[in-house]
N, C-alpha and C positions, 0 to 999 in steps of 0.2 A: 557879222564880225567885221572889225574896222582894218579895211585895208591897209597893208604894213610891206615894208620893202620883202621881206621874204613870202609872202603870198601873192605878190602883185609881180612875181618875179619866176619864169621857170627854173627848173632845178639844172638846167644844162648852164642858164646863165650865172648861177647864182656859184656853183662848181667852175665856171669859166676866171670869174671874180676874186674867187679864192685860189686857184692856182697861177694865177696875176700876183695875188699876195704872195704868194708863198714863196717865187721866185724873189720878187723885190727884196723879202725881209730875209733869204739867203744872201743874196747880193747884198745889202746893206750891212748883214751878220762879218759881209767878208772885207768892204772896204772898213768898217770899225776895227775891227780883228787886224788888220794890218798894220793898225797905228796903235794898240793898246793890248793887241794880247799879248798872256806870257802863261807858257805852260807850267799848270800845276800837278801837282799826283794824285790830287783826288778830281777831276773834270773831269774823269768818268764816270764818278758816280751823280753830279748833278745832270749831266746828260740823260745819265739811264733813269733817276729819277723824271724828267719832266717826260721823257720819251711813255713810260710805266705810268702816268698821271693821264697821260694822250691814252693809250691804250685803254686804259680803263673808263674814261669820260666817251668814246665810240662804243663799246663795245655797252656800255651803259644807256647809251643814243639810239644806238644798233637795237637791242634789247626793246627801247620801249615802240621804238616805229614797227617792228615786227610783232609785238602784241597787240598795237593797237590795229595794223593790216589784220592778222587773225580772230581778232573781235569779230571785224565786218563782216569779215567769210562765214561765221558762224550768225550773224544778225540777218544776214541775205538769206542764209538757208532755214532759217525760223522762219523769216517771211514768208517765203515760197511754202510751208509747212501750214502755216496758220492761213494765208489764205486757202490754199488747197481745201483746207479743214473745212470751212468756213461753206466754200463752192460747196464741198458734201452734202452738207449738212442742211442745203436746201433742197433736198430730194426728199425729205423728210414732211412739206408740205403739200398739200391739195396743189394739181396740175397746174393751174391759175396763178398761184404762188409761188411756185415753183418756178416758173417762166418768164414772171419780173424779177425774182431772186436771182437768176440766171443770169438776164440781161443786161440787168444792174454790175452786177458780178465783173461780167465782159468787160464792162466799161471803164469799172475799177483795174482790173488786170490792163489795160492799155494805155490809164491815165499811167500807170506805176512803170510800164515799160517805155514809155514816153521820157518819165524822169529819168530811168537808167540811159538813155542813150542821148539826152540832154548834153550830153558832156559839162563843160565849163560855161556853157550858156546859159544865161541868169535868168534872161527871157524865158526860157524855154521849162526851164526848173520850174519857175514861177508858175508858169501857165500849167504845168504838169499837177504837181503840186494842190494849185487849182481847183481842178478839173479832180483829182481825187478828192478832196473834200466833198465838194457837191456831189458826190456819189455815195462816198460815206454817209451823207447824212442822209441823203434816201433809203438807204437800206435800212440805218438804225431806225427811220420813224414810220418802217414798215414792219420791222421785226418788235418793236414796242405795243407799237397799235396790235399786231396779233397776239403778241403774248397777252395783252387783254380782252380776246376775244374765249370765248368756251369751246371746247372740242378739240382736236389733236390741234389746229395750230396754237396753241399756247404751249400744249406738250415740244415742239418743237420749236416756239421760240426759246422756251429753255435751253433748248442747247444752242441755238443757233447765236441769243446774245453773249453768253461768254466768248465762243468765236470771234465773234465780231469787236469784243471786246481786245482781243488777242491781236487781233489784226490789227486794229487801227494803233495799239501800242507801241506794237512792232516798229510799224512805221513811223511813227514821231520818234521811238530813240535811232531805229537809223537814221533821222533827218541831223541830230544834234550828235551823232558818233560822225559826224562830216568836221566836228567842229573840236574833235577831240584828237588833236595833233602834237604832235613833243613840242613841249615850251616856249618859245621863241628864247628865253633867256639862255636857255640849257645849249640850241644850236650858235648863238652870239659868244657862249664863254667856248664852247668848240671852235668857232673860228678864232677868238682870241690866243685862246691855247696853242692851236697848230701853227698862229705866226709866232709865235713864244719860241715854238721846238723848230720851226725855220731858220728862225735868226738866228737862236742859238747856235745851229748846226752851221751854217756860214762863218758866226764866228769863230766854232773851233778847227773848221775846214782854213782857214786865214793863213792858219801856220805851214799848210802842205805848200809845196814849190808847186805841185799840179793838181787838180781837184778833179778830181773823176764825177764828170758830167752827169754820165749814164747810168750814176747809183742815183745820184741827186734826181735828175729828172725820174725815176724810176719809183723814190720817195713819193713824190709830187703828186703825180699818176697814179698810184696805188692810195694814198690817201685821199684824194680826189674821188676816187672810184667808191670808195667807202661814203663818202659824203655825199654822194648821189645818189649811192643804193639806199640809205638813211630817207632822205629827203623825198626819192621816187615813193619807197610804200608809206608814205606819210600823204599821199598825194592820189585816192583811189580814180577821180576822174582823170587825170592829166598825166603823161609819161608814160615810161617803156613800161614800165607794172601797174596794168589795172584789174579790177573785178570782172573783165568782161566774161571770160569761162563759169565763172560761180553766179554772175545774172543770169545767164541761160535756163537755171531753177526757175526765173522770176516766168522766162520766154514762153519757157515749155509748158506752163502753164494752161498757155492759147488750146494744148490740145483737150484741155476736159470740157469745150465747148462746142 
């Protein structure tokens, strides 16, 4: 994916940024507002209208980063499932068999725990990454070869390629649900919009003799806060919410060896 100011950016700075705006285009709302407003009877309701547009564009934000966080938790928990499977289901052949199936196995389970703790290192993915493939394809061109041999090991590649098949599926759509994140356009009209209802709010603050600080900042903050909880589960390697509890499936794994 082609690095872009908001992937190449934490979400603490990126929240830093926007509440940088969001003062400005109050301040800006309030010096305008002081040379051109004039109250009217209905500026409440365009207020409550952009305010009710904001609302529903977060909460519609809000919505798709927390399904797409929920996807993962459930693709990590197939994973750790279909592997699991997979390990079984090589007890199923002659001792010998069984032993490289095993150990192959191993290898695959620590190339994949290697990725999850990879964090944000590309190197490290890469290599992870890697190092499962070449293990994948040793098990697949040993599970094919027996399934064309006569006797229970073809009986048991039968089961053991759909397995295998499941497995290595899993893992390629995890690899590309990394890449399925809210819009980048959807979070650009969210920041457009919230200095909309900034400035707005400045300008109709213009007309007060005194401006209550501590609602405004309080605004700020609290929408800020939303913007970061958005932008954290959109982000499972990096920030205050990761998958680290729901890998533990992947971990725990180690012990059917």
């Amino acid at each position: 994916m082609k690095p872009t100011f908001i992937l190449t950016h934490e979400s603490w700075e990126l929240v830093l940024y926007l509440f940088a705006s969001m003062i400005a285009c109050i301040l800006l709302g309030i010096f305008i507002g002081r040379k051109f407003y004039k109250e009217y009877e209905k500026e409440g309701t365009v207020q409550g209208a952009l305010f009710a547009i904001l609302g529903l564009l977060l909460a519609f934000t809000f919505s798709m980063s927390l399904s797409r966080y929920d996807k993962r938790i459930d693709i990590i928990i197939e994973e750790a499932n279909d592997i699991g499977t997979a390990v079984l289901r090589a007890d199923l052949y002659p001792q010998a068999e069984r032993e490289q199936f095993r150990n192959d196995f191993r290898k695959y389970v620590e190339a994949r725990i290697a990725y999850l703790e990879a964090g944000t290192d590309t190197s490290k993915i890469r290599q992870s990454l890697k190092d499962a493939a070449v293990v994948s394809q040793l098990l697949w061109e040993r599970a094919t070869r027996l399934s064309k041999d006569s006797g229970t090991t073809s009986v048991a590649s039968m089961q053991m390629i759909p397995a295998l098949n499941n497995m290595f599926d899993i893992a390629n759509t995890r690899w590309y649900m990394n890449w399925a994140k809210v819009p980048e356009p959807v979070l650009y009209l969210l920041y457009l919009l919230i200095c909309i209802c900034s400035f707005y709010s400045g300008y109709v603050l213009s007309s007060k003799k005194k401006i209550d600080w501590i609602s405004v900042l309080g605004f700020c903050l609290l929408v800020c806060a939303i913007v970061h909880l958005i932008i954290d589960l959109d982000r499972p390697r990096r920030g205050a919410i990761t998958l680290e509890e729901v890998n533990e499936s992947i971990v725990e794994l180690r012990k059917m060896f």
